[in-house]
C-alpha positions in Angstrom: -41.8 -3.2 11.5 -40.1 -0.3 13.2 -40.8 3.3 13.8 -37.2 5.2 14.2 -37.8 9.0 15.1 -34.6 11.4 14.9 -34.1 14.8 15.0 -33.9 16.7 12.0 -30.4 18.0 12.3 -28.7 15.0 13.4 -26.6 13.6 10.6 -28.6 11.8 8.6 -26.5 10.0 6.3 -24.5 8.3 8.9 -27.5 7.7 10.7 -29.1 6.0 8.2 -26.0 4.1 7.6 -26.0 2.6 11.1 -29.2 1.5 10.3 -29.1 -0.4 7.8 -26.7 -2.5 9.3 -28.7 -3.6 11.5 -32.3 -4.2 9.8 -33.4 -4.1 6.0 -35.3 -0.8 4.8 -38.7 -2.2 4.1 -38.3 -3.3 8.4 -38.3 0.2 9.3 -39.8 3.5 9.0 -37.8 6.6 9.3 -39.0 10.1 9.9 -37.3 13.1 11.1 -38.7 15.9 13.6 -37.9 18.9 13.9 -37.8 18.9 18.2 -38.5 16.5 20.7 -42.0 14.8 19.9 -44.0 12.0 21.2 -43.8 8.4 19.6 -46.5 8.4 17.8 -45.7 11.8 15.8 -46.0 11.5 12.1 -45.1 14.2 9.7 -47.6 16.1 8.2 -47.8 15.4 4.3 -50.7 15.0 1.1 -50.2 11.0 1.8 -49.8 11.3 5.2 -52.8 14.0 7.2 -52.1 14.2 11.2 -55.1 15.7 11.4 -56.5 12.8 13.9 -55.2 10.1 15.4 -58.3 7.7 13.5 -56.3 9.2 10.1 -53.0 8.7 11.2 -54.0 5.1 12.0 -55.1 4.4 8.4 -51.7 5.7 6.8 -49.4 4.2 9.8 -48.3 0.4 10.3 -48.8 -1.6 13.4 -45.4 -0.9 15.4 -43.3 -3.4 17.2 -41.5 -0.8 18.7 -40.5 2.5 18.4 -37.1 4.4 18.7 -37.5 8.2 19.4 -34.6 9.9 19.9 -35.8 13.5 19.9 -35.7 14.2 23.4 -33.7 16.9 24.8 -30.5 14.4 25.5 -29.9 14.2 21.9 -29.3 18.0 21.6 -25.9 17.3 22.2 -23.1 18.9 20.4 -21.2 15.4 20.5 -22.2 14.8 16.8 -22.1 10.7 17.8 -24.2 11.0 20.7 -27.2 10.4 19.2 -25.3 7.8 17.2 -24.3 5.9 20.4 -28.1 6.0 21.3 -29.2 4.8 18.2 -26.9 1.8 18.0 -27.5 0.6 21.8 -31.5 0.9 21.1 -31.0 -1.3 17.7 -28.5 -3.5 19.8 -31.0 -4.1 22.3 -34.3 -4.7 20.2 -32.4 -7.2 17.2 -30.0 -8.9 19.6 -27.3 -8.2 17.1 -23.7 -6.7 18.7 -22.1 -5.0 15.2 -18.5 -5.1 15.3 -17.9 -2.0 13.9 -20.1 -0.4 16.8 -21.1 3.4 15.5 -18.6 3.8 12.6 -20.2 3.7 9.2 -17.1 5.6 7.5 -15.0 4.2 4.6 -11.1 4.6 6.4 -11.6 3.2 10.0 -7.8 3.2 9.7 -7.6 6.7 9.3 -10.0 7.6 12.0 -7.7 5.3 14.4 -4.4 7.1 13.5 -6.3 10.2 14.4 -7.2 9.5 17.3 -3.4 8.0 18.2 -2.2 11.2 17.3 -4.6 13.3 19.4 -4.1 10.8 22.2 -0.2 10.4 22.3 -0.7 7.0 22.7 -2.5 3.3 21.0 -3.5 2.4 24.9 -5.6 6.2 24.8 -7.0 5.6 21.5 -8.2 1.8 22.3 -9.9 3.1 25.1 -11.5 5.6 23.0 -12.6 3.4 20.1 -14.5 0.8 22.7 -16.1 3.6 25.0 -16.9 6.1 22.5 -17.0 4.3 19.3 -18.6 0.9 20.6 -15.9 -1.1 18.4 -15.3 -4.8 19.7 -12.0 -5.2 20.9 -11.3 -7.3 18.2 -11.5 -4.6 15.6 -10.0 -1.9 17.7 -7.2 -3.9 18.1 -6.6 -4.9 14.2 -7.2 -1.3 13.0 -4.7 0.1 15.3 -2.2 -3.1 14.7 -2.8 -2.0 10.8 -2.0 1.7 11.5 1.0 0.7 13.3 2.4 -1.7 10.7 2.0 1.3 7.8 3.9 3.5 10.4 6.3 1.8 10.6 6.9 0.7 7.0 5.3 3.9 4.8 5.5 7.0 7.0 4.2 10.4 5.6 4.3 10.9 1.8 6.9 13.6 1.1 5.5 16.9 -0.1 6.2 16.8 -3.3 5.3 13.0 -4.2 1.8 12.3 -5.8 -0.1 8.9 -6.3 -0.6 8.5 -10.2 -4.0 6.6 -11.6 -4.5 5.9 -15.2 -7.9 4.0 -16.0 -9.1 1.2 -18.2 -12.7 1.5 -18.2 -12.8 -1.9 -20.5 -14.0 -5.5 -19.4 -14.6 -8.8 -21.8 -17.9 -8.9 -19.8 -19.5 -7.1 -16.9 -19.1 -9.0 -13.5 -23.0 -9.5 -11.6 -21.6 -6.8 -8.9 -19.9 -4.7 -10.5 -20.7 -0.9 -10.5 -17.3 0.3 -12.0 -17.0 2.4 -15.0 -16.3 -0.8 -17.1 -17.6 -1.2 -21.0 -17.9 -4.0 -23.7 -15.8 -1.9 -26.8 -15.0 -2.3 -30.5 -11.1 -2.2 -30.7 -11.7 0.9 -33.0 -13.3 2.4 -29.8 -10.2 1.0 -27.2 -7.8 3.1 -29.9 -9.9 6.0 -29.9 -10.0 6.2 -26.0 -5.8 5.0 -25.7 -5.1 8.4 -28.0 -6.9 10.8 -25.4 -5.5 9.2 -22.6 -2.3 9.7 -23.9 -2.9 13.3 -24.6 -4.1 13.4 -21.0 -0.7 11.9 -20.0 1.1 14.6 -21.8 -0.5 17.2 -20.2 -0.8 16.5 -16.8 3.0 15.2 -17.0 3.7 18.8 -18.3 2.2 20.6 -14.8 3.3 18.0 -13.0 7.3 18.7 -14.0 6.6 22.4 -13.6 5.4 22.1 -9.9 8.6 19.6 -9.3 6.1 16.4 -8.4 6.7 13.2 -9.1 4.8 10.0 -8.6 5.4 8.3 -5.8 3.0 5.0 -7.2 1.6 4.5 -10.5 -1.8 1.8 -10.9 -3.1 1.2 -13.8 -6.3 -0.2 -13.4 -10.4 -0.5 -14.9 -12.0 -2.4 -15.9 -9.4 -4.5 -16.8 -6.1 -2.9 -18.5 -5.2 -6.3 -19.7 -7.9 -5.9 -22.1 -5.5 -4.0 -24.3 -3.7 -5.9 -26.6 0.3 -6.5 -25.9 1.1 -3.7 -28.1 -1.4 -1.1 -27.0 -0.4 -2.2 -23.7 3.7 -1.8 -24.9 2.7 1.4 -26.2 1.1 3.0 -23.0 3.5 1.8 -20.6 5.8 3.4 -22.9 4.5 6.9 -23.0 3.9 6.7 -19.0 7.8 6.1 -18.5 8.7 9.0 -21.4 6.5 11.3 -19.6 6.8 11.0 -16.0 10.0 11.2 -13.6 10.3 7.6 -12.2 14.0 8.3 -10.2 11.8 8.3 -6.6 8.8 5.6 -8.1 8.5 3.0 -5.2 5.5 1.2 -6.9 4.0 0.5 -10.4 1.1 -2.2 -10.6 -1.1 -3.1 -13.7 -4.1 -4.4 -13.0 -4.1 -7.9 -14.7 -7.3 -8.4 -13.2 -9.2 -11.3 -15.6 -7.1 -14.2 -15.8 -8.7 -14.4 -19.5 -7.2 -11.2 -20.6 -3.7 -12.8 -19.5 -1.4 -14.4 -21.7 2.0 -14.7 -21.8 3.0 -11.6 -24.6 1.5 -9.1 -22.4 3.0 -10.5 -19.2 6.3 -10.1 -21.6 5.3 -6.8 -22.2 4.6 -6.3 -18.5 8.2 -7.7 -17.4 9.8 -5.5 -20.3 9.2 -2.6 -18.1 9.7 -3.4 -14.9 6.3 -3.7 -13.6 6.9 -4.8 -9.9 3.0 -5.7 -9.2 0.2 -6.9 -10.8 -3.1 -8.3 -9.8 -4.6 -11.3 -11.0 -8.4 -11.3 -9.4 -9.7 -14.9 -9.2 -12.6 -13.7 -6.8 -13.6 -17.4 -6.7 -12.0 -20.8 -7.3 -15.3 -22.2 -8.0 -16.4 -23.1 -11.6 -19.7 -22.6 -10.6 -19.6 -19.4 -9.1 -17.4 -17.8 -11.6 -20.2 -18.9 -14.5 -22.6 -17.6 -11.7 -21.3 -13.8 -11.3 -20.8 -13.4 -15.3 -16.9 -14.8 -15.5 -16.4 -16.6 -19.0 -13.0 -18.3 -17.7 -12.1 -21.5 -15.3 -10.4 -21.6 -12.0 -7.5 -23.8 -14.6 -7.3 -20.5 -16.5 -6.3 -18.8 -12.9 -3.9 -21.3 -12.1 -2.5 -20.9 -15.7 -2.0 -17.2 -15.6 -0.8 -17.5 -12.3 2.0 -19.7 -13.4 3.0 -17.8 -16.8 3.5 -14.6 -13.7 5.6 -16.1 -12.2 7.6 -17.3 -14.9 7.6 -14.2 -16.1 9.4 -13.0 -13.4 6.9 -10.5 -11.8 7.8 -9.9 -8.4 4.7 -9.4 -6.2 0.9 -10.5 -7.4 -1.9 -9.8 -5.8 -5.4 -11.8 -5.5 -8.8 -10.5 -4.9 -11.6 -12.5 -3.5 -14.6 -11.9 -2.3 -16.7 -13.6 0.7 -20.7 -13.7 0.1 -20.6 -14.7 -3.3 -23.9 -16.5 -4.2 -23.7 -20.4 -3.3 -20.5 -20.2 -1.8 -20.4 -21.6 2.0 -17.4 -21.4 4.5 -15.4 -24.1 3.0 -16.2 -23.0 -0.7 -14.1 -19.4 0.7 -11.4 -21.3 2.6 -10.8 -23.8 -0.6 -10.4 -20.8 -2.8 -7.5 -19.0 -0.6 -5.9 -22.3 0.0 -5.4 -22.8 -3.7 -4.6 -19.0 -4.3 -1.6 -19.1 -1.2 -0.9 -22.2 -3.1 -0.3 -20.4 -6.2 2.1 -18.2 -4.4 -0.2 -14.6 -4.7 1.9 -12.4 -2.4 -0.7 -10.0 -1.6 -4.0 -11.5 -1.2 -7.5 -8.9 -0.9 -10.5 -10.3 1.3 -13.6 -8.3 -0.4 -16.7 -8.6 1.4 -19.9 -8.6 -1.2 -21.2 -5.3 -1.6 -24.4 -4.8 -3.5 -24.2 -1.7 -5.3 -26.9 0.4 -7.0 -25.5 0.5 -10.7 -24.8 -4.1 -10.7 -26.6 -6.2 -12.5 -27.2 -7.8 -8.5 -29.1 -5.2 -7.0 -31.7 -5.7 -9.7 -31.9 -9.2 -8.7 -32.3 -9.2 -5.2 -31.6 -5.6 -3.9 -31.3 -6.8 0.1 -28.5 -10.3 -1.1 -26.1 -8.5 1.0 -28.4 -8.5 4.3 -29.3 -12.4 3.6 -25.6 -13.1 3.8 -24.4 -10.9 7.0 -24.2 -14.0 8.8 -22.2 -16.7 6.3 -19.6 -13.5 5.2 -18.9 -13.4 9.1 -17.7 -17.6 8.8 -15.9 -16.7 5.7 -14.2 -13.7 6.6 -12.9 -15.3 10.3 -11.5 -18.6 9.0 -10.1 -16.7 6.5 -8.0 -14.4 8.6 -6.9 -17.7 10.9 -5.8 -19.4 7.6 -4.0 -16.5 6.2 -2.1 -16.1 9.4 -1.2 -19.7 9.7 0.6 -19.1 6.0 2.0 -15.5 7.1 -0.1 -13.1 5.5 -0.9 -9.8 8.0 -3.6 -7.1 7.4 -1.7 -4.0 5.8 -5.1 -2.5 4.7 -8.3 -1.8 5.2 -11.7 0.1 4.0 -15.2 -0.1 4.2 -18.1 0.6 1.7 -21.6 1.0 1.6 -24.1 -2.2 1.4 -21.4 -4.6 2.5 -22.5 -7.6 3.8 -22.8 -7.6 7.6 -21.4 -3.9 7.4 -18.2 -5.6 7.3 -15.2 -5.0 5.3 -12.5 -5.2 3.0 -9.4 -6.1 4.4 -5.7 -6.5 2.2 -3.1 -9.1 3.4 0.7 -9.2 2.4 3.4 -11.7 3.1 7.0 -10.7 3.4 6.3 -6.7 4.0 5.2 -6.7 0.1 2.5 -3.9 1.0 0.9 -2.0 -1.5 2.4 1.9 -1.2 -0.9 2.8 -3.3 -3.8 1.1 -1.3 -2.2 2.7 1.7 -1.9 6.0 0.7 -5.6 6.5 -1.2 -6.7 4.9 2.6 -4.7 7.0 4.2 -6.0 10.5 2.4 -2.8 12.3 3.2 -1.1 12.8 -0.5 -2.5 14.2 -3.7 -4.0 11.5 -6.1 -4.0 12.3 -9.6 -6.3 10.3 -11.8 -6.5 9.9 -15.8 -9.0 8.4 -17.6 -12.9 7.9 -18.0 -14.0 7.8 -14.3 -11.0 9.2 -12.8 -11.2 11.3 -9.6 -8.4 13.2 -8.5 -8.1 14.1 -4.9 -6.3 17.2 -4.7 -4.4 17.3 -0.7 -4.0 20.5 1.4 -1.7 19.6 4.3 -1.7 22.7 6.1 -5.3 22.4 5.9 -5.9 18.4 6.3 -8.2 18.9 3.6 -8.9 17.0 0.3 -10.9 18.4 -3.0 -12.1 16.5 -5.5 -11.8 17.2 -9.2 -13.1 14.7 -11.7 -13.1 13.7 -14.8 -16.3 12.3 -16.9 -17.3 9.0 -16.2 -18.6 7.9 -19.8 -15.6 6.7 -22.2 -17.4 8.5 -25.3 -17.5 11.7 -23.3 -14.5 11.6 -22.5 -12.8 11.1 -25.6 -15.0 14.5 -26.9 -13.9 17.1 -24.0 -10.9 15.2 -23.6 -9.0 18.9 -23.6 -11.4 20.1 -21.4 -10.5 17.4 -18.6 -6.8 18.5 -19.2 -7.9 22.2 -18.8 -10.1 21.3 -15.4 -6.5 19.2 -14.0 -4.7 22.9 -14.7 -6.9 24.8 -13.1 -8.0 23.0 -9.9 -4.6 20.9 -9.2 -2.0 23.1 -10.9 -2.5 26.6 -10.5 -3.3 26.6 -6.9 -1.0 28.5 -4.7 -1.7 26.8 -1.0 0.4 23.8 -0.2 -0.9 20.9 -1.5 0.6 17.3 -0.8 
């Protein structure tokens, strides 16, 4: 057990984020002070007198070590200083060197072309992301290669371009992990939410032809859109290409997602209207982990979907997996991208396990994801040698919170077939606008660097109720603005 001391106005949630990576909450105590204090300061509350030491003692643990970093060395205006401290003090007492040094953000990407810009130059910011940022030189080096690669192949959005995000928050059945807004519905229901997304449609392509935007990218994704049947499906993608300008679209992907919500009318349906992308998400090709995690189809059924694709004639599919999956070992991960390269997936998406507060997981074991740090490590190195020995490269990459390891998520694309969407949401430097149940737009500044967020209700039902209300919230906080948003 551990006593960590910080000051109270260090930044607490990254702080606590580096922490966790490196040791489970019920290993530590945490407790902030408001100036530099001596290690055996405890904070004054009803539970917890400080009246006397002989009290303190009967509230307080036995300590194998404490970390106070309240001394007058923290003061620092360097926000990561005390970061810096923190992570060389957890280094040294677990043993445990994290890859990802002091970062705890979501887009180490971004942060790396940041610091290229500011720099002038990738040899600058390398320096800078091992010195200051405590990265290994392995993940300082594939960030910046990553950054480099979208350079060169998306450069800045145009001003007037917008990513478009139309959700699906539908599912056959809820996955063990899963924390997305995702719902078990009466077809009666799925109708009733299809007719308010389409009004939604209508109106935000309205402002969106009055401001002279156009989408750049269009997903459709959930839940799983594929839950729709081929005419609803027919019917949306429909209305999407009546309402939208699509002469400067570069990308359009559905989300196929469960290969049990495939067949081959919707894929018809798909091809139809020149759908360039879909995903097909096996996340395992092991029977027994797909019963496991709450999947009701077969790794055949992957294989079978798969194939109808690509008789179908779509152009680029994409495959999600994801290392720590319960039971699974090293070769269980490296079998499942075998057969997925096999099936000929163009883009392929390396998830590591992430054990979020709304899944059906966390209730089961609430610290999985620290029991697994060490196997997702295995999985996720052989597969990056395995993908590279096929010709796959890293074109993406984010982070999230609970991952196994602290690890991350990392997209892979063969033949330049990169996803013009994942970049840009990464990349936080064009205006996302997002319909649906759960949708968050993300409204860009450029002159500013700045993003603002404007969401819509998460709950379907909700939704469907103030559905004119979400449309009225779009035209006030992404419309009618006057500053130059991108």
């Amino acid at each position: 057990m551990y006593k960590i001391i910080l000051r109270e106005n260090v930044n607490r949630y990254s702080c606590e984020g580096l922490i966790k990576i490196f040791l489970r909450p019920d290993l530590y105590d945490l407790i902030y002070a408001p100036s530099a204090v001596s290690d055996d300061f405890w904070p004054e509350t009803e539970k917890t007198p400080a009246r006397k030491n002989k009290d303190r003692q009967k509230y307080q643990p036995n300590y194998e070590a404490v970390i106070n970093l309240t001394g007058d060395e923290t003061a620092s205006t360097d926000k990561n200083a005390v970061k810096r401290m923190l992570y060389s003090r957890l280094s040294a007492l677990t043993g445990y060197c994290h890859e990802w040094g002091i970062l705890t953000g979501v887009r180490p990407v971004k942060l790396a072309g940041e610091i290229v810009r500011r720099c002038g130059s990738f040899s600058k910011a390398r320096k800078e992301l091992l010195d200051f940022y405590l990265l290994s030189p392995e993940k300082a080096d594939l960030i910046l290669d990553i950054y480099h690669y979208q350079q060169e192949h998306l450069p800045k959005p145009p001003h007037e371009s917008v990513g478009l995000y139309l959700g699906i928050p539908f599912c056959p059945t809820r996955c063990l992990y899963c924390a997305f807004t995702s719902n078990e519905a009466k077809p009666e229901e799925i109708e009733r939410y299809l007719k308010a997304l389409h009004r939604e449609i209508d109106g935000t392509a309205d402002a969106m032809r009055m401001k002279g935007w156009y989408p750049e990218s269009i997903y459709i994704g959930g839940g799983t859109p594929t839950t729709l049947t081929a005419l609803q499906l027919d019917e949306l993608l429909f209305h999407i290409e009546k309402a939208f300008d699509f002469s400067r679209l570069l990308e359009f992907t559905v989300e196929a997602g469960r290969p049990d919500t495939i067949d081959s009318e919707k894929l018809e349906v798909i091809q139809k209207h020149n759908i360039g992308r879909i995903s097909i998400n096996p996340q395992s090709m092991k029977d027994k982990t797909l019963e496991i995690i709450g999947r009701t189809h077969k790794s055949s059924d992957i294989e079978r979907a798969f194939a109808e694709a690509k008789e179908a004639g779509i152009s680029c599919i994409n495959a999600d997996v994801i290392a720590g999956l319960q039971g699974e070992d090293e070769n269980d991960f490296v079998r499942t991208l075998e057969k997925i390269i096999a099936m000929g997936a163009e883009n392929i998406t390396v998830h590591t396990l992430a054990v979020k507060r709304a899944s059906k997981l966390v209730e089961m074991d609430k610290d999985f994801h620290y029991k697994q740090a060490a196997m997702v490590a295995k999985q996720l190195a052989a597969g990056r040698k395995l993908l590279k020995e096929h010709g796959y490269r890293p074109y993406y990459l984010y982070r999230q919170k609970n991952m196994a390891g602290g690890l991350e998520n990392t997209g892979y694309c063969k033949n330049d077939t990169l996803s013009v969407y994942n970049i840009r949401i990464m990349e936080e430097m064009q205006t996302i606008i997002a319909l649906g149940a759960g949708g968050i737009s993300k409204v860009y500044y450029d002159a500013e660097n700045r993003l603002e967020r404007v969401a819509n209700v998460s709950n379907y039902e909700i939704y469907i109720e103030r559905i004119e209300e979400m449309i009225e919230r779009k035209k006030k906080n992404l419309f009618q603005e006057e500053e130059t948003i991108c």
